[in-house]
KELUMBA-616226 format. One line per 10 residues: number of its first residue (from 1); for each residue y, z, x of C-alpha. Coordinates in nm, 4 decimals. Each point is the difference from the previous one (the first is absolute). Layout:
BEGIN
NUM = Y:Z:X ~ ...
//
This chain:
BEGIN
1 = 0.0000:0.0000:0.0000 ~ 0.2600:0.0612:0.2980 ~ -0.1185:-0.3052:0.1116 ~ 0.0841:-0.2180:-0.2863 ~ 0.3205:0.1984:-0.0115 ~ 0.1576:-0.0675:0.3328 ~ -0.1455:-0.3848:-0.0338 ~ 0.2306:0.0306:-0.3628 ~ 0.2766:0.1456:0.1798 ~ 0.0010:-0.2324:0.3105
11 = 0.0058:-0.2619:-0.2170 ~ 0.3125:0.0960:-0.2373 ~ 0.1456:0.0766:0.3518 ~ -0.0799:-0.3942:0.1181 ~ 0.1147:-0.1250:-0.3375 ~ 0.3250:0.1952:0.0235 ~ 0.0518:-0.1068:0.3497 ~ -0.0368:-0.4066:-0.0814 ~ 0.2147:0.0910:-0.3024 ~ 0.2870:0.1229:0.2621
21 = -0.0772:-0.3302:0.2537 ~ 0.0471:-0.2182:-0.2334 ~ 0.3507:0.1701:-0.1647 ~ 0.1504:0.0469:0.3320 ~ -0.1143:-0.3760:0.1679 ~ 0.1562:-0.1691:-0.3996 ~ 0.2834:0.2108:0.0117 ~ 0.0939:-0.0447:0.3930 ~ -0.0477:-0.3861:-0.0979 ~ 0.2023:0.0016:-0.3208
31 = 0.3170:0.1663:0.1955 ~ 0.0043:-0.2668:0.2526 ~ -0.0569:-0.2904:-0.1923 ~ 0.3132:0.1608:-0.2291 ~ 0.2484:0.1177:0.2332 ~ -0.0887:-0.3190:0.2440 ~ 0.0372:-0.2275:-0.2783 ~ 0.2018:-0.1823:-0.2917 ~ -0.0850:-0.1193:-0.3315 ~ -0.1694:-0.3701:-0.0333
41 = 0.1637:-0.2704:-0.1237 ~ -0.0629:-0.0661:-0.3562 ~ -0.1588:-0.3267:-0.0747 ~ 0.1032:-0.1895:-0.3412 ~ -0.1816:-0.3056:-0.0796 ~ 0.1575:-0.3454:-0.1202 ~ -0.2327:-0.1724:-0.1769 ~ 0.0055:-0.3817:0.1094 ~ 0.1198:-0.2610:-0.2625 ~ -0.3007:-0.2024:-0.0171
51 = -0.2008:0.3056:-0.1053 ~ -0.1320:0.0892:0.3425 ~ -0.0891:0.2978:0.2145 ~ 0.3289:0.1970:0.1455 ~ 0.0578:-0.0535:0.3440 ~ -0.2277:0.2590:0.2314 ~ 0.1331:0.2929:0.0977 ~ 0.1536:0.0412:0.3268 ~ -0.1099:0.1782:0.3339 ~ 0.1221:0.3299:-0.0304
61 = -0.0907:0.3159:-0.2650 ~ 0.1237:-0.1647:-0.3051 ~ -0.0461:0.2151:-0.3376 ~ -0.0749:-0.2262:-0.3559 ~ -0.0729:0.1951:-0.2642 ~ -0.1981:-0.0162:-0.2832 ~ 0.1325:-0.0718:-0.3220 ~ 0.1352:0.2452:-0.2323 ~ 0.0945:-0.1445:-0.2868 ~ -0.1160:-0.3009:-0.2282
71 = -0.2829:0.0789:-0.1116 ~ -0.2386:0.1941:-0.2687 ~ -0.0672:0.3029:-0.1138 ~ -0.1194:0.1941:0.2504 ~ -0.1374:0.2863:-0.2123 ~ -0.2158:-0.3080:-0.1571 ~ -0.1635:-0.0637:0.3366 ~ -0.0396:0.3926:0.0772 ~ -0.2188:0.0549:-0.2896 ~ -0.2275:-0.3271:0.1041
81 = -0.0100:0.1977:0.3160 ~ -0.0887:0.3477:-0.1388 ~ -0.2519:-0.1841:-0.2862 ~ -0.1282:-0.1703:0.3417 ~ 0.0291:-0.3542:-0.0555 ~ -0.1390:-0.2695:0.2513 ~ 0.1122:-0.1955:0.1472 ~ 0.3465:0.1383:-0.0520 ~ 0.3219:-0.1726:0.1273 ~ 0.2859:0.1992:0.0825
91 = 0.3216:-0.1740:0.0541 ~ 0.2381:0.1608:0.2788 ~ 0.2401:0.0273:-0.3494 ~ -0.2818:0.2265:-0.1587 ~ 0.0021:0.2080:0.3552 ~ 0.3350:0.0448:0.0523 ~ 0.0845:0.0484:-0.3465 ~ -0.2174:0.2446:-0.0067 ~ 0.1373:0.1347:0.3152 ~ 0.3751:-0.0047:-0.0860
101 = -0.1487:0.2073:-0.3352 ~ -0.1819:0.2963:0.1785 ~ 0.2427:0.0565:0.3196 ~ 0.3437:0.0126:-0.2634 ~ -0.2369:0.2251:-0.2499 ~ -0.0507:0.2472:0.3128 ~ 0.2249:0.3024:-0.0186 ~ 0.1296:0.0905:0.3531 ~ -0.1691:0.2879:0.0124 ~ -0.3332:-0.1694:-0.0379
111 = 0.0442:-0.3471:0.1649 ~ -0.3220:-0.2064:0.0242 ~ -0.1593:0.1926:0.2823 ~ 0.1587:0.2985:0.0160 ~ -0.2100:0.3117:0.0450 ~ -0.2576:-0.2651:0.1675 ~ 0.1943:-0.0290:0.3552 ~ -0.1871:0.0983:0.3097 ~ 0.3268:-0.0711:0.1799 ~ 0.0292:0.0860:0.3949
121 = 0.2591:0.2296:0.0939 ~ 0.3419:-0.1321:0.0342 ~ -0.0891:-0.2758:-0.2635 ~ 0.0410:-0.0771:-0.3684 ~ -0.0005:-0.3389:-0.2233 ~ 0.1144:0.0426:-0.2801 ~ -0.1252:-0.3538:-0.2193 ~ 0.2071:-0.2388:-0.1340 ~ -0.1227:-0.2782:-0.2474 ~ -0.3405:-0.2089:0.1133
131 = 0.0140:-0.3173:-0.0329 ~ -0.3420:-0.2574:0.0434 ~ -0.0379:-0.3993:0.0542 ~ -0.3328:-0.2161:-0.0707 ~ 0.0163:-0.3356:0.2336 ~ -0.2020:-0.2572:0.1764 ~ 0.0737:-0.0955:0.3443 ~ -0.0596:-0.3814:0.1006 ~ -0.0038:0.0639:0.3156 ~ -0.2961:0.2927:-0.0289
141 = -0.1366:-0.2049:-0.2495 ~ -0.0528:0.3777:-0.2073 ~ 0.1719:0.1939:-0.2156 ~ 0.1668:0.3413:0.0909 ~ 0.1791:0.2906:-0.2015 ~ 0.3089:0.1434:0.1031 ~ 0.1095:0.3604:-0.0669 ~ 0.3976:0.0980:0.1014 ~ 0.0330:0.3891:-0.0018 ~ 0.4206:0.0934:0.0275
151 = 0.0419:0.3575:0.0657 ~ 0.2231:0.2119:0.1654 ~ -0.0689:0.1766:0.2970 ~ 0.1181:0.3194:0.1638 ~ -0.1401:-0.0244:0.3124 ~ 0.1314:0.2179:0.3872 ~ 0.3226:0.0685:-0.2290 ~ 0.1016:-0.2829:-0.0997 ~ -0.0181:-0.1716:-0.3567 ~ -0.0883:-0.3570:-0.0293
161 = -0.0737:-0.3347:-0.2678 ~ -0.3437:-0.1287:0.0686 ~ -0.1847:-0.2957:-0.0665 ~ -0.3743:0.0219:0.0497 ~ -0.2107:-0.2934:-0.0716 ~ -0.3495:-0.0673:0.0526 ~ -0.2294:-0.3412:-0.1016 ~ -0.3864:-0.0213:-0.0297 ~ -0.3021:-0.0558:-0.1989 ~ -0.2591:0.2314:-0.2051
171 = -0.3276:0.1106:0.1114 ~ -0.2757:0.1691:-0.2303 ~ 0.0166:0.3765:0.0019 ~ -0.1603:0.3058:-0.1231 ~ 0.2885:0.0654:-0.2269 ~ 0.0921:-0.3902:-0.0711 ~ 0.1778:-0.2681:0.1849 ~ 0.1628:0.1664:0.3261 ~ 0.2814:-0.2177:0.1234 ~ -0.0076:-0.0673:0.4001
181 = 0.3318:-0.1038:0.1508 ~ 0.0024:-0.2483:0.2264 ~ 0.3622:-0.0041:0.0928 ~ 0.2640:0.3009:-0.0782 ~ 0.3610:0.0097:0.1064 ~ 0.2389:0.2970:-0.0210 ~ 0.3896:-0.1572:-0.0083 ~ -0.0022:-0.2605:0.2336 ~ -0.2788:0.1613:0.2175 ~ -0.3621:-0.1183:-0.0087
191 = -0.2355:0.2673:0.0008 ~ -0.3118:-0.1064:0.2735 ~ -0.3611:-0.0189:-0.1178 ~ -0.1299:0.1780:0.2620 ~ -0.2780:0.2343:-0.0264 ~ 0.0779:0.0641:-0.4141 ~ 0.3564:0.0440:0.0539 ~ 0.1055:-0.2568:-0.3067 ~ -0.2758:0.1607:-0.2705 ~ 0.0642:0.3473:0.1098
201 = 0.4022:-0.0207:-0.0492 ~ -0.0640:-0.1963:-0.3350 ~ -0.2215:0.3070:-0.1198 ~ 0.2575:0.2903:0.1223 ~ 0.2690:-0.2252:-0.1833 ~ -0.1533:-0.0383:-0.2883 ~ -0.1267:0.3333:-0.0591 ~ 0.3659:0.0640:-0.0886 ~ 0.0587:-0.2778:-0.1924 ~ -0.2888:0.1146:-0.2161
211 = 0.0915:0.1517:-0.4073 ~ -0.2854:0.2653:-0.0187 ~ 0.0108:-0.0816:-0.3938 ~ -0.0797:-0.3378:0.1028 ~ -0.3127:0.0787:0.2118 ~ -0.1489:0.2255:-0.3247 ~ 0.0949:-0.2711:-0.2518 ~ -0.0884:-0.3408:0.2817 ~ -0.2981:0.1298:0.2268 ~ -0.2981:-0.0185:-0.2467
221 = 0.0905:-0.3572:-0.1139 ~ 0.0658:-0.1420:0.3608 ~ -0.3320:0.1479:0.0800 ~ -0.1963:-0.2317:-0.2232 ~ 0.1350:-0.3037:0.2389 ~ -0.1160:-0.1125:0.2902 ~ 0.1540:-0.2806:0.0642 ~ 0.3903:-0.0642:0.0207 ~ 0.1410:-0.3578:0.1313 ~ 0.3666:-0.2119:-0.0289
231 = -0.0657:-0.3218:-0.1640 ~ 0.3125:-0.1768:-0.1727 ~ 0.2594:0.2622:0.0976 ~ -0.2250:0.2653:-0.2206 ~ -0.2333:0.2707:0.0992 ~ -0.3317:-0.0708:-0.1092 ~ -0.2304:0.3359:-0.1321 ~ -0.3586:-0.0594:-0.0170 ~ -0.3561:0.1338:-0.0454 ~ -0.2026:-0.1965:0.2125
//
């Protein structure tokens, strides 16, 4: 029995220490990239006369956002989602509707994540309004999903506007479709892939980005998918 229990307690002890890693190394990367760093330039389409593509996007961290507004009903598409339709199409009008709905509907002292931080010493987001993009990329000849995360920071003293952005695809999960970024950004600032760096910021990010009502009312439904992909500028839910 005092076996088992120092084996227990060594391992809350590892768990806790990972936990710590992994706050300090995102919040040591999150400070540079924002005090090193201004915002990227924001990228509005023209749509060509003859009906074509918009010219590609330029070298550089560029932002383009999703739509917000011209679509449906949102609500509409969030009860396919909770009744667990497939395949289910969600526009990035349904998302961000949806988005622009929960973040104004969250009082200030219970913004979507609050009470959920695990936030290093010496840093705080505080979340502004999500926004998310479905596209396909000729050149990749795939399609990707963009999230945008604007919060403010208080980070070493001083208070800041930030940008983060992040771009990927879905794998299957326990839990449904986990997104993977492929590419993040943080103001004009790339964030480097190496050795988990872009998935792990994502997840520290968007642990306070998440409403808790939202993961009680969302998590069981998601579950059901396993498969999530971009095709025609909507996010495709499936049981496969």
């Amino acid at each position: 029995m005092c076996a088992a229990k120092k084996k227990e307690d060594s391992s809350s002890l590892g768990g806790a220490f990972v936990a710590g890693v992994i706050n300090v190394v995102a919040g040591g990367l999150i400070a540079f990239c924002v005090l090193a760093n201004t915002a990227p330039q924001a990228y509005s389409p023209t749509p060509k006369k003859d009906g074509g593509p918009p010219p590609p996007l330029p070298a550089g961290v560029w932002y383009w956002a999703g739509a917000v507004e011209g679509g449906g009903d949102w609500r509409g598409q969030e009860a396919a989602f909770l009744a667990g339709t497939s395949p289910l199409g969600l526009a990035d009008t349904d998302l961000n509707g949806w988005a622009q709905e929960v973040f104004k509907l969250a009082p200030a002292a219970a913004k979507p994540g609050a009470g959920n931080s695990t936030a290093a010493p010496n840093f705080a987001a505080t979340p502004g309004t999500p926004n998310f993009r479905s596209y396909f990329a000729k050149d990749a000849g795939a399609g990707y999903f963009q999230v945008a995360m604007p919060f403010s920071v208080q980070v070493l003293g001083f208070n800041l506007s930030v940008l983060y952005q992040a771009r990927g695809t879905f794998v299957s999960g326990a839990q449904g479709p986990e997104f993977v970024p492929s590419y993040s950004s943080l103001g004009s600032a790339r964030v480097p892939g190496l050795g988990g760096l872009t998935t792990m910021l994502f997840n520290r990010l968007a642990a306070e980005f998440t409403p808790a009502d939202a993961v009680k009312k969302y998590a069981g439904a998601w579950a059901k998918y396993n498969s999530a992909t971009t095709q025609d500028g909507q996010l495709v839910l499936a049981h496969q």
